[in-house]
GUKE-562579 format. One record per residue: residue in one letter; x, z, y of N, C-alpha, C in turn. Coordinates in pm, 1 decimal. Example, Ala and Ser with C-alpha at 12.3 -4.5 7.8 and 13.67 -1.06 7.14 Angstrom:
<atoms>
+-----+----------+----------+----------+----------+----------+----------+----------+----------+----------+
! res !     n.c1 !     n.c3 !     n.c2 !    ca.c1 !    ca.c3 !    ca.c2 !     c.c1 !     c.c3 !     c.c2 !
+-----+----------+----------+----------+----------+----------+----------+----------+----------+----------+
!   A !   1319.0 !    780.0 !   -569.0 !   1230.0 !    780.0 !   -450.0 !   1320.0 !    780.0 !   -330.0 !
!   S !   1285.0 !    708.0 !   -225.0 !   1367.0 !    714.0 !   -106.0 !   1290.0 !    787.0 !      3.0 !
+-----+----------+----------+----------+----------+----------+----------+----------+----------+----------+
</atoms>
This chain:
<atoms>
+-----+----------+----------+----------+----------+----------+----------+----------+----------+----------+
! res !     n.c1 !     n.c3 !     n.c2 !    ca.c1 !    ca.c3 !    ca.c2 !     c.c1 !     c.c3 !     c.c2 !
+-----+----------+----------+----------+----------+----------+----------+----------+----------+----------+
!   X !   6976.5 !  -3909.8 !   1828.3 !   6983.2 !  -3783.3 !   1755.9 !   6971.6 !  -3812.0 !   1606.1 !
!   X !   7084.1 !  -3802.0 !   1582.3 !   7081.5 !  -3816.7 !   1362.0 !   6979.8 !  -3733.4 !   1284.2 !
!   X !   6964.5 !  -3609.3 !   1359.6 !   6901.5 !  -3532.0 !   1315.7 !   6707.9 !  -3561.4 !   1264.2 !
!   X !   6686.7 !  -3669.7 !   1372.1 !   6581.1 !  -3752.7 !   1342.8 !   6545.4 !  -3861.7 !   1256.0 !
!   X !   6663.7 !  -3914.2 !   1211.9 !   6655.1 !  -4028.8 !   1098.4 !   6670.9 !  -3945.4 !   1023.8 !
!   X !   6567.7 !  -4030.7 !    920.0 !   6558.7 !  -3996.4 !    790.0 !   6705.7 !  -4076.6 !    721.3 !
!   X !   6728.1 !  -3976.6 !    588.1 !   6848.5 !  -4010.4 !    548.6 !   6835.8 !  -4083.7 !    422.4 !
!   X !   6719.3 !  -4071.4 !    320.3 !   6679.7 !  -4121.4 !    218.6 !   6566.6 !  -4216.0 !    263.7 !
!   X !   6570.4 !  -4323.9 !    180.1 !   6444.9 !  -4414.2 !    133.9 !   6447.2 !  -4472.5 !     -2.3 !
!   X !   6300.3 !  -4506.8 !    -38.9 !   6311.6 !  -4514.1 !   -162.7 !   6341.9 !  -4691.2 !   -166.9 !
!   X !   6260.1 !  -4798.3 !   -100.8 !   6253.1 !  -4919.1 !    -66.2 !   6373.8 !  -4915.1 !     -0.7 !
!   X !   6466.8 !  -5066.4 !     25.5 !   6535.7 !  -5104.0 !    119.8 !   6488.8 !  -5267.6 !    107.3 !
!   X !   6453.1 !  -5269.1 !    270.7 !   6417.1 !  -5439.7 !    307.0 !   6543.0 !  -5495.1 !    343.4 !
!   X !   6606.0 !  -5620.5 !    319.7 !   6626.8 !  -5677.6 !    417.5 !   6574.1 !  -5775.6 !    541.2 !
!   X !   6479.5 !  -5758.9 !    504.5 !   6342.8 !  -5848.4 !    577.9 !   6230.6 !  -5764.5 !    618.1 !
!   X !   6152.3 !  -5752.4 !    724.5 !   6050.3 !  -5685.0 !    755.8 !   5918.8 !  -5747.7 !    685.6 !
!   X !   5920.3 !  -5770.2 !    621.5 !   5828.0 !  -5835.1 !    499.3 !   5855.0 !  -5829.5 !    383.5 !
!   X !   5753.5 !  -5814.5 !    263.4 !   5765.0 !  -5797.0 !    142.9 !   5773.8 !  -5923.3 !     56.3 !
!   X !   5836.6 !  -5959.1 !      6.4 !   5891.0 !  -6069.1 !    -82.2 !   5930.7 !  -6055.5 !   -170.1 !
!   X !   5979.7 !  -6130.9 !   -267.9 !   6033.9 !  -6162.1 !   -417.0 !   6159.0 !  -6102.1 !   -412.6 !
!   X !   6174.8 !  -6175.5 !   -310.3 !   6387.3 !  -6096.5 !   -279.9 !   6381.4 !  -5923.2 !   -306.0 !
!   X !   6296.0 !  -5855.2 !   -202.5 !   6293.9 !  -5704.1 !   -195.8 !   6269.0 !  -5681.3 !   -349.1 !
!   X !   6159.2 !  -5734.1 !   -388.5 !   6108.8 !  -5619.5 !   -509.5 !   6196.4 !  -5651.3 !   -594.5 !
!   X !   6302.2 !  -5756.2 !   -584.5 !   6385.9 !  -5791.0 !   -704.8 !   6539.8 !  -5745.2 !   -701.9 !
!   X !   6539.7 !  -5702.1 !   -555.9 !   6678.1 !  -5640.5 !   -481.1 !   6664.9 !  -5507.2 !   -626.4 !
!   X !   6808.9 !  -5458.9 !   -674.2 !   6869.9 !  -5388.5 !   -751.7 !   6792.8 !  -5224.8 !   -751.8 !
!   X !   6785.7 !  -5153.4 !   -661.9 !   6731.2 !  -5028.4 !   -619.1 !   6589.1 !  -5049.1 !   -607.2 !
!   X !   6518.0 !  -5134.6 !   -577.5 !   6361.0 !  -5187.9 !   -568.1 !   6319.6 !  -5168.4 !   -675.2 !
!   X !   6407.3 !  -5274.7 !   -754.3 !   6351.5 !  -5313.8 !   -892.0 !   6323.8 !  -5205.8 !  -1003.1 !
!   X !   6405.1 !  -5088.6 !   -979.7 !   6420.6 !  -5011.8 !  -1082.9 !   6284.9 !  -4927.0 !  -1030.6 !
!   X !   6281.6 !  -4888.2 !   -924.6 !   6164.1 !  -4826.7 !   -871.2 !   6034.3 !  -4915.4 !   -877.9 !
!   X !   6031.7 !  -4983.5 !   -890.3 !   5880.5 !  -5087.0 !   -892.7 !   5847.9 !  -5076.9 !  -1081.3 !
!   X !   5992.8 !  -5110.9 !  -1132.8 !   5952.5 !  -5094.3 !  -1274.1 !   5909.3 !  -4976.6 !  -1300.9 !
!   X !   5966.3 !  -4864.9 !  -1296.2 !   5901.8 !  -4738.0 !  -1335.1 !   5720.3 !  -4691.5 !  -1276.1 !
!   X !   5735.7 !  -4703.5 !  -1146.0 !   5593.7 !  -4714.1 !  -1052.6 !   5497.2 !  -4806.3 !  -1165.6 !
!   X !   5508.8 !  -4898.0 !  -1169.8 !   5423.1 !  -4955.7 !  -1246.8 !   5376.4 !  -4891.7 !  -1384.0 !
!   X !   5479.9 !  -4920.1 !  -1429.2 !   5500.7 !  -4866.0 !  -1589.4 !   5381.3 !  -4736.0 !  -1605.5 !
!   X !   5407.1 !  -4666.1 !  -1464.9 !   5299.5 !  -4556.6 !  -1501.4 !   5165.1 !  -4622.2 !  -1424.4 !
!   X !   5172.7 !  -4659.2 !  -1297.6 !   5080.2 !  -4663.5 !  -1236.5 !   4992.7 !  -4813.1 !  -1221.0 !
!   X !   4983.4 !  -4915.8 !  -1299.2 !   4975.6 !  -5031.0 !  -1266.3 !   4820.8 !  -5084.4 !  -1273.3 !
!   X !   4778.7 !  -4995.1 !  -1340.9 !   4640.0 !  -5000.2 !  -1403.5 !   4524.8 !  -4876.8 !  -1268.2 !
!   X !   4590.6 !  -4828.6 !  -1215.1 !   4527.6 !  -4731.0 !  -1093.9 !   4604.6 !  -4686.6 !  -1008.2 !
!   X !   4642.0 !  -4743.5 !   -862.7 !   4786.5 !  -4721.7 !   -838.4 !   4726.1 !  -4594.2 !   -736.8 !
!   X !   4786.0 !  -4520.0 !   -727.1 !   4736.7 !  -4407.9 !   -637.6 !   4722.9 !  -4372.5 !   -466.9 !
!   X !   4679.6 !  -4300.2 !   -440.8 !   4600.1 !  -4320.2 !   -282.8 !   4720.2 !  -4308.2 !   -256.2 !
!   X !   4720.5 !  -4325.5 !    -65.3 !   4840.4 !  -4278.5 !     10.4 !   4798.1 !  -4152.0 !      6.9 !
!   X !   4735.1 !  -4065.2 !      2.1 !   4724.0 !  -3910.3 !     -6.3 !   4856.5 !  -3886.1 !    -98.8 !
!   X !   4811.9 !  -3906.0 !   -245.0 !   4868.1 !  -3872.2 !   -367.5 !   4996.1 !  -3856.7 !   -360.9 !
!   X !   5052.6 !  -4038.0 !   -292.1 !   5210.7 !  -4057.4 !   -282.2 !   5275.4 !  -3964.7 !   -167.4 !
!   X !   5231.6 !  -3950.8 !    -55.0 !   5289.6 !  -3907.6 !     67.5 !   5275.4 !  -3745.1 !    -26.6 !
!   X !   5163.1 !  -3707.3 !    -44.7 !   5178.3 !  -3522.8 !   -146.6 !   5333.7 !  -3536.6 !   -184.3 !
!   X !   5344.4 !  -3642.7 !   -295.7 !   5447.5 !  -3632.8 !   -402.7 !   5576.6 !  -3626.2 !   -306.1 !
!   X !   5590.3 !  -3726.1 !   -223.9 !   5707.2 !  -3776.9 !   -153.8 !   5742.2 !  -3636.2 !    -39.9 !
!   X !   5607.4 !  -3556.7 !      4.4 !   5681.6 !  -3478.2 !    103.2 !   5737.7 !  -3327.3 !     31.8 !
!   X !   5677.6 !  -3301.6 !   -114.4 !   5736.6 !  -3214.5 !   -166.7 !   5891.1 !  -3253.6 !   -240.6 !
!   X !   5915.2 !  -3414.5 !   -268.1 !   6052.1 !  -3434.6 !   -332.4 !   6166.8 !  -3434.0 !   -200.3 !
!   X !   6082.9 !  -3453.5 !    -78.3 !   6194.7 !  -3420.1 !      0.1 !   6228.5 !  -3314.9 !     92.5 !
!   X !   6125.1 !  -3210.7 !     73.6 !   6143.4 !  -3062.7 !    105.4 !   6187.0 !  -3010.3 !     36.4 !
!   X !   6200.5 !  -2991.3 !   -167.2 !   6277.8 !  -2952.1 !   -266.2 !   6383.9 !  -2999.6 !   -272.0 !
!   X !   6391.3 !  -3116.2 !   -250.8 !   6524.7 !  -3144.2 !   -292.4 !   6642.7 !  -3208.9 !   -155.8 !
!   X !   6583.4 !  -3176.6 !    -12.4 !   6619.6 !  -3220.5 !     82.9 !   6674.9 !  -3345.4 !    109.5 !
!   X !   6585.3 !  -3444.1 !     61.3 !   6661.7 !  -3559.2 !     80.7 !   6647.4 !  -3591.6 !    208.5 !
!   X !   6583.5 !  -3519.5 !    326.4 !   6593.4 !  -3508.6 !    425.2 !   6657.1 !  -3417.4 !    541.9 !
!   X !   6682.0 !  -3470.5 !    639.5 !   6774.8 !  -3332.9 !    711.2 !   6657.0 !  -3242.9 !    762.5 !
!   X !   6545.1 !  -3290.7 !    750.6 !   6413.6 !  -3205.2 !    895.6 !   6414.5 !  -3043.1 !    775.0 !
!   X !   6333.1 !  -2970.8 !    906.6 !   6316.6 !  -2822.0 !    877.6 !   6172.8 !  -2824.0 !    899.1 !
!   X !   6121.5 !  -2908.8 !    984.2 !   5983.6 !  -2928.5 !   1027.1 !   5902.4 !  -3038.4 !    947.7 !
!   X !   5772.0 !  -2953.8 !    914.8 !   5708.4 !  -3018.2 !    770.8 !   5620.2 !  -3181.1 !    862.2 !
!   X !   5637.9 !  -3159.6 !   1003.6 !   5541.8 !  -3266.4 !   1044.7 !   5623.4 !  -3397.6 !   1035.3 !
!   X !   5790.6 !  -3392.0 !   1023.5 !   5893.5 !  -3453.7 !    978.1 !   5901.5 !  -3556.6 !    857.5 !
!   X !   5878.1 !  -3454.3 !    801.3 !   5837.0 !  -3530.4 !    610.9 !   5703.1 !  -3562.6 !    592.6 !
!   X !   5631.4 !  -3506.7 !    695.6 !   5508.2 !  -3580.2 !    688.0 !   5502.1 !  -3732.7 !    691.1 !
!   X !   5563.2 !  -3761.8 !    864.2 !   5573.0 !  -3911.4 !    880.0 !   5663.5 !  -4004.1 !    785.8 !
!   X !   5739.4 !  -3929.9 !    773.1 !   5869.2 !  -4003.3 !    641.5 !   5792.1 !  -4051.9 !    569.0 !
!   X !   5686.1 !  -3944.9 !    492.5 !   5644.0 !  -4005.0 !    387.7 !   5483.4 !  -4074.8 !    371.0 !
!   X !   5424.4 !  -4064.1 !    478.4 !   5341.1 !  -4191.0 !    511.3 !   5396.1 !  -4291.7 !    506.1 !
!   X !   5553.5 !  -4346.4 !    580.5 !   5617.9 !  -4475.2 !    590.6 !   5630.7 !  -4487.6 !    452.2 !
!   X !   5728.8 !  -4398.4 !    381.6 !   5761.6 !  -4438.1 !    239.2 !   5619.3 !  -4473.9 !    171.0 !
!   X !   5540.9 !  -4404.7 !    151.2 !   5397.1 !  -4419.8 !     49.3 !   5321.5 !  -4569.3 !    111.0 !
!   X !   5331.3 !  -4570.7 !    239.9 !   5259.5 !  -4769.6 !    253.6 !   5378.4 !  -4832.3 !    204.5 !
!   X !   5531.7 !  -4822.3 !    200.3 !   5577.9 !  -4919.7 !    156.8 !   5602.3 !  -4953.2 !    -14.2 !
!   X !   5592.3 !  -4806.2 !    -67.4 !   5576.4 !  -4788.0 !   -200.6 !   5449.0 !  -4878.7 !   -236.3 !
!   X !   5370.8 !  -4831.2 !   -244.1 !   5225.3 !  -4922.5 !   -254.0 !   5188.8 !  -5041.9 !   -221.6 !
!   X !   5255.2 !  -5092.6 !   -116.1 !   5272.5 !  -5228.5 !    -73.5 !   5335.2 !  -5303.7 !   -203.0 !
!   X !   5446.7 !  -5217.8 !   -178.7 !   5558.7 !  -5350.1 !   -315.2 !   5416.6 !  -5307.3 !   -402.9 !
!   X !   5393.1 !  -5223.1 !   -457.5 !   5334.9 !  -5270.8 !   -606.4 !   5240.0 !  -5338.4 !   -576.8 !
!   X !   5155.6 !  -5324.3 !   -492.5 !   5012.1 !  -5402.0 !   -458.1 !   5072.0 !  -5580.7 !   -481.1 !
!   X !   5239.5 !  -5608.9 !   -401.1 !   5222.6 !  -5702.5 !   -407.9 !   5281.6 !  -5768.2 !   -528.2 !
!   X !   5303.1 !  -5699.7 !   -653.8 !   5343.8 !  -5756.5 !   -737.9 !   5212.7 !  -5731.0 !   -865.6 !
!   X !   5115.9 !  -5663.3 !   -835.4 !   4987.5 !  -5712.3 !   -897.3 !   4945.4 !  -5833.4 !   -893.0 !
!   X !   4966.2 !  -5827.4 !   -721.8 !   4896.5 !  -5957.2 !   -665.3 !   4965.7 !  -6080.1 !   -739.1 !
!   X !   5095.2 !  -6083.1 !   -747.2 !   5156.1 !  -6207.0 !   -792.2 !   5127.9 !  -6214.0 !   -958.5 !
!   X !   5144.0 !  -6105.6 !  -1005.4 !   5074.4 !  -6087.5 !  -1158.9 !   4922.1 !  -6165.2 !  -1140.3 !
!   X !   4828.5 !  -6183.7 !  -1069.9 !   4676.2 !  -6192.3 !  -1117.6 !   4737.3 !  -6373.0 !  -1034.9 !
!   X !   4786.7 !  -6415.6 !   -933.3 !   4738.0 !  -6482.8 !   -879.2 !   4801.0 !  -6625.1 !   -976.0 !
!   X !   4951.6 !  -6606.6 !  -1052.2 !   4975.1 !  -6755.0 !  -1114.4 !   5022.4 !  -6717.4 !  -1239.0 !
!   X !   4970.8 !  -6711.8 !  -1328.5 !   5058.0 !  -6729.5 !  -1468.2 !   5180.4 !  -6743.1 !  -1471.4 !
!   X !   5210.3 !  -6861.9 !  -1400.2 !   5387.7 !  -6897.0 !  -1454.5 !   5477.2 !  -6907.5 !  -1319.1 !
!   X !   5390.2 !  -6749.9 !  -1193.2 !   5468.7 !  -6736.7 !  -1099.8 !   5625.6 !  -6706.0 !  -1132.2 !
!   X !   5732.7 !  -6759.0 !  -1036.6 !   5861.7 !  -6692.7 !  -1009.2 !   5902.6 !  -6740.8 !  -1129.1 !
!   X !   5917.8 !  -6839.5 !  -1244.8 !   5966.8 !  -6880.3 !  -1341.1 !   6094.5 !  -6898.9 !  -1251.9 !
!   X !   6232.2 !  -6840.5 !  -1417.9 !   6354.5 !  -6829.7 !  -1386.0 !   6444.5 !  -6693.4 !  -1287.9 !
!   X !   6301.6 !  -6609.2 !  -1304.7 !   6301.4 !  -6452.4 !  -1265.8 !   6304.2 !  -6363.4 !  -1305.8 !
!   X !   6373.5 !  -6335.8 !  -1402.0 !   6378.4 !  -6213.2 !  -1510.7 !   6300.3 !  -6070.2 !  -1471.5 !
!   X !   6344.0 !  -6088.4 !  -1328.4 !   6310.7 !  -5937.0 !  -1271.4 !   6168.3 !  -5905.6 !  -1289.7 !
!   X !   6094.0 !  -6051.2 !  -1216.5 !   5992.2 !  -6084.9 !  -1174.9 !   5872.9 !  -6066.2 !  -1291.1 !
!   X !   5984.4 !  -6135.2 !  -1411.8 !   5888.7 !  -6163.7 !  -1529.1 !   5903.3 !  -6041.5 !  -1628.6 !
!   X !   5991.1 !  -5926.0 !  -1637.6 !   5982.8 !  -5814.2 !  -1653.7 !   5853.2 !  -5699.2 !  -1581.0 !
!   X !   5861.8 !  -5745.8 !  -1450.7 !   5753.0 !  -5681.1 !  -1383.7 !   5590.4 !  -5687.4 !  -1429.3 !
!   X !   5624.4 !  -5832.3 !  -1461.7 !   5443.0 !  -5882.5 !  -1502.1 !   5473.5 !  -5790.7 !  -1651.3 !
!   X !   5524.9 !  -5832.1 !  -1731.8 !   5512.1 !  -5796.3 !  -1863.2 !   5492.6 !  -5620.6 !  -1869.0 !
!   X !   5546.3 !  -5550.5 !  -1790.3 !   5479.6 !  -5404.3 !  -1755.8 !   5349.0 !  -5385.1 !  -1737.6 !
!   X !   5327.1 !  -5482.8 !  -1623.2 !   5193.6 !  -5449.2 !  -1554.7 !   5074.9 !  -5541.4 !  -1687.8 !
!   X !   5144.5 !  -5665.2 !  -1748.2 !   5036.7 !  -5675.3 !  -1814.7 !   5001.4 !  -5561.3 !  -1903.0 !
!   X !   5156.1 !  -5543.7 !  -2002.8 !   5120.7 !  -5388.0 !  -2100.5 !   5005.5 !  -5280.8 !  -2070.8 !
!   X !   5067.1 !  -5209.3 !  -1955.8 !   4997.9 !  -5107.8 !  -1894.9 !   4863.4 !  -5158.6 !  -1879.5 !
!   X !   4830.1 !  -5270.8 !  -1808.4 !   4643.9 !  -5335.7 !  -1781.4 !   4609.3 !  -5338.3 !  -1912.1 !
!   X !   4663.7 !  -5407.0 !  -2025.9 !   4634.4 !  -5383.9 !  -2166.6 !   4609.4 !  -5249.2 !  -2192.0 !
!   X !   4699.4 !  -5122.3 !  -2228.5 !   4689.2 !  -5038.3 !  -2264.3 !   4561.0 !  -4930.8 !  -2219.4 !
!   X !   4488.9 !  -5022.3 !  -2112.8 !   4402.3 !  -4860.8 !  -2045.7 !   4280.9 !  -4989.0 !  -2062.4 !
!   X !   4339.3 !  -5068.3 !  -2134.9 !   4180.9 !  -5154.4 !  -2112.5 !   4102.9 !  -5239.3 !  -2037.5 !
!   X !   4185.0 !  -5307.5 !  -1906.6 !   4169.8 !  -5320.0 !  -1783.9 !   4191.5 !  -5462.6 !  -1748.6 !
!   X !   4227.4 !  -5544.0 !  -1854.4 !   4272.6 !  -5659.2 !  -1824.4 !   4159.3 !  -5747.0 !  -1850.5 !
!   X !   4131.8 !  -5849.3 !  -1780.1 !   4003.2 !  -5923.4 !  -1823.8 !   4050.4 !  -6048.1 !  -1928.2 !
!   X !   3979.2 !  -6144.8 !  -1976.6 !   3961.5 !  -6254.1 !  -2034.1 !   4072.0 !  -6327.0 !  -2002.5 !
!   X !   4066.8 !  -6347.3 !  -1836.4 !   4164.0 !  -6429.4 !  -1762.7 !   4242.5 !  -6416.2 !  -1707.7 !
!   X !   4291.9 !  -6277.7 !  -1794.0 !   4451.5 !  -6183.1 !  -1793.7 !   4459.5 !  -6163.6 !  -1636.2 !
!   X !   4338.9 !  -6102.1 !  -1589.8 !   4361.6 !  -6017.6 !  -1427.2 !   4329.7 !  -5911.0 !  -1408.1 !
!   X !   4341.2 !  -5831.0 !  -1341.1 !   4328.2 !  -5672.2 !  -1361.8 !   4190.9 !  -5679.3 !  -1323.0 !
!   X !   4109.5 !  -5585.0 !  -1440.6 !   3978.2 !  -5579.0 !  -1394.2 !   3979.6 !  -5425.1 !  -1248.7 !
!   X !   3907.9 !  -5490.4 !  -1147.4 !   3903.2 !  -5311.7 !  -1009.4 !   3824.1 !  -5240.5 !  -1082.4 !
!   X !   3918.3 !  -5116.8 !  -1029.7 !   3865.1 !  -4976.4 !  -1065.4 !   3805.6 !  -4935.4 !   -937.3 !
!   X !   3813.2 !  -4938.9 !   -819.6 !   3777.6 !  -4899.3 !   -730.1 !   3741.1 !  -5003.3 !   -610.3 !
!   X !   3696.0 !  -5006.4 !   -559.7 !   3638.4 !  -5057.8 !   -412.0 !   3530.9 !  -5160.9 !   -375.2 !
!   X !   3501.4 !  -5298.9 !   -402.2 !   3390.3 !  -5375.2 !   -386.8 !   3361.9 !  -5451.6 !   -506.9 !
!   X !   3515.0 !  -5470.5 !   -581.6 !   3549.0 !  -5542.8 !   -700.8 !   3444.5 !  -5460.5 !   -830.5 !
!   X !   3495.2 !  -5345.0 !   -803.3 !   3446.8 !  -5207.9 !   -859.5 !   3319.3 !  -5159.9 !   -934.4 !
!   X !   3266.2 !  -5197.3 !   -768.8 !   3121.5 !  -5184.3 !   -750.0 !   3041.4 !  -5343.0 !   -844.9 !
!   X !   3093.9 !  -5440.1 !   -765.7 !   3001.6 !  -5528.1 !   -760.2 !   2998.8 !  -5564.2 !   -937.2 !
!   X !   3112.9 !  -5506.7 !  -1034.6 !   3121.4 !  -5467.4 !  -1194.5 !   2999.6 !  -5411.0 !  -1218.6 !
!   X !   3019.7 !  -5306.8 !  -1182.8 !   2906.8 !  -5186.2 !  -1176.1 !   2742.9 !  -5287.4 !  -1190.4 !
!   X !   2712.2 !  -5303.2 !  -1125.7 !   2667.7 !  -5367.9 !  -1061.4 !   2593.8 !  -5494.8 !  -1196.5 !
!   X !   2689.4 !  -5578.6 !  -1253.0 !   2688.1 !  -5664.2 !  -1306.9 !   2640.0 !  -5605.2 !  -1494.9 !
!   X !   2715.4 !  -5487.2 !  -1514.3 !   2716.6 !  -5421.1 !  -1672.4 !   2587.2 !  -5363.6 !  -1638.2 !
!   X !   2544.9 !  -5304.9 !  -1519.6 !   2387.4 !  -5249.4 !  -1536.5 !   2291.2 !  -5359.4 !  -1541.3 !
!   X !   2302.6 !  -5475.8 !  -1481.4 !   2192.1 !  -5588.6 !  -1514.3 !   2211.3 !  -5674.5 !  -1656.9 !
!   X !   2353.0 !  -5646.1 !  -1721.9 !   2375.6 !  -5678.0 !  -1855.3 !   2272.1 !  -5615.7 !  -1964.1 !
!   X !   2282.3 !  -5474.0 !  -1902.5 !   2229.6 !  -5397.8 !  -1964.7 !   2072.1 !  -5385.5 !  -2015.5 !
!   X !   2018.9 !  -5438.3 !  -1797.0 !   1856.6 !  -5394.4 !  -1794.4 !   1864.7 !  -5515.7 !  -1929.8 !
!   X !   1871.3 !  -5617.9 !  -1899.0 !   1844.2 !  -5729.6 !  -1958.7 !   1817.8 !  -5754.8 !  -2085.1 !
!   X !   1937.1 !  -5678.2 !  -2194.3 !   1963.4 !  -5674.8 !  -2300.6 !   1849.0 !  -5571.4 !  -2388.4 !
!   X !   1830.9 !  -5485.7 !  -2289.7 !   1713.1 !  -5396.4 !  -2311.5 !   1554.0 !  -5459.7 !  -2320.3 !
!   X !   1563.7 !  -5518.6 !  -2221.6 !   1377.3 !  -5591.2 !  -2192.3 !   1374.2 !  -5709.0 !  -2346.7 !
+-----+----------+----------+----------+----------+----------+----------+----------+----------+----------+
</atoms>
């Protein structure tokens, strides 16, 4: 039944895995650059994205469904794979300096995500994204309050 496939996506794999190839594939790339550009420094929940994604494709029907539980699932799939690519091109941003040399795409990508980590303040010493959220976060937290007691006594 056609009527069940979704007709839009924002990602296209050719691989059931996320790699250099995908995020650098032509339609990826332009979408990972922009995603970043805004979001690179706090990338947003799957709540946020699947919100965004099930109202762009109930307004603007990039889907055939009439039924909202439709665009629901669509856009859970789309929002982990959205977030995935960027997660994994942070990841390659923090993990080698002179990853993917001879990658324009690649090395366009970092130079966003460094900007943006620059611009909000976020980048550490050893040019890696300092966490805003989760154990990384905390265990900061954590570290600036005993900076603190310390500096005080």
């Amino acid at each position: 039944d056609t009527r069940k496939v979704p007709r839009f996506q924002f990602i296209l794999f050719d691989k059931p895995r996320i790699t250099s190839r995908e995020v650098e594939a032509d339609g990826n790339f332009e979408l990972m650059l922009d995603f970043l550009a805004s979001f690179a420094h706090d990338i947003p929940s799957p709540n946020d994205v699947e919100d965004a994604l099930i109202w762009a494709s109930t307004k603007y029907k990039l889907n055939p469904w009439k039924e909202l539980p439709m665009h629901q699932a669509w856009a859970q799939t789309e929002s982990g794979v959205i977030r995935s690519c960027a997660a994994y091109c942070i990841d390659r941003f923090q993990r080698y300096a002179a990853s993917r040399k001879g990658h324009p795409r690649m090395d366009e990508l970092r130079s966003v995500i460094y900007t943006k980590l620059k611009e909000e303040n976020l980048l550490s010493p050893e040019g890696k994204k300092i966490p805003t959220r989760g154990r990384g976060a905390a265990r900061l937290k954590q570290e600036e309050a005993a900076y603190r007691a310390m500096k005080l006594a």
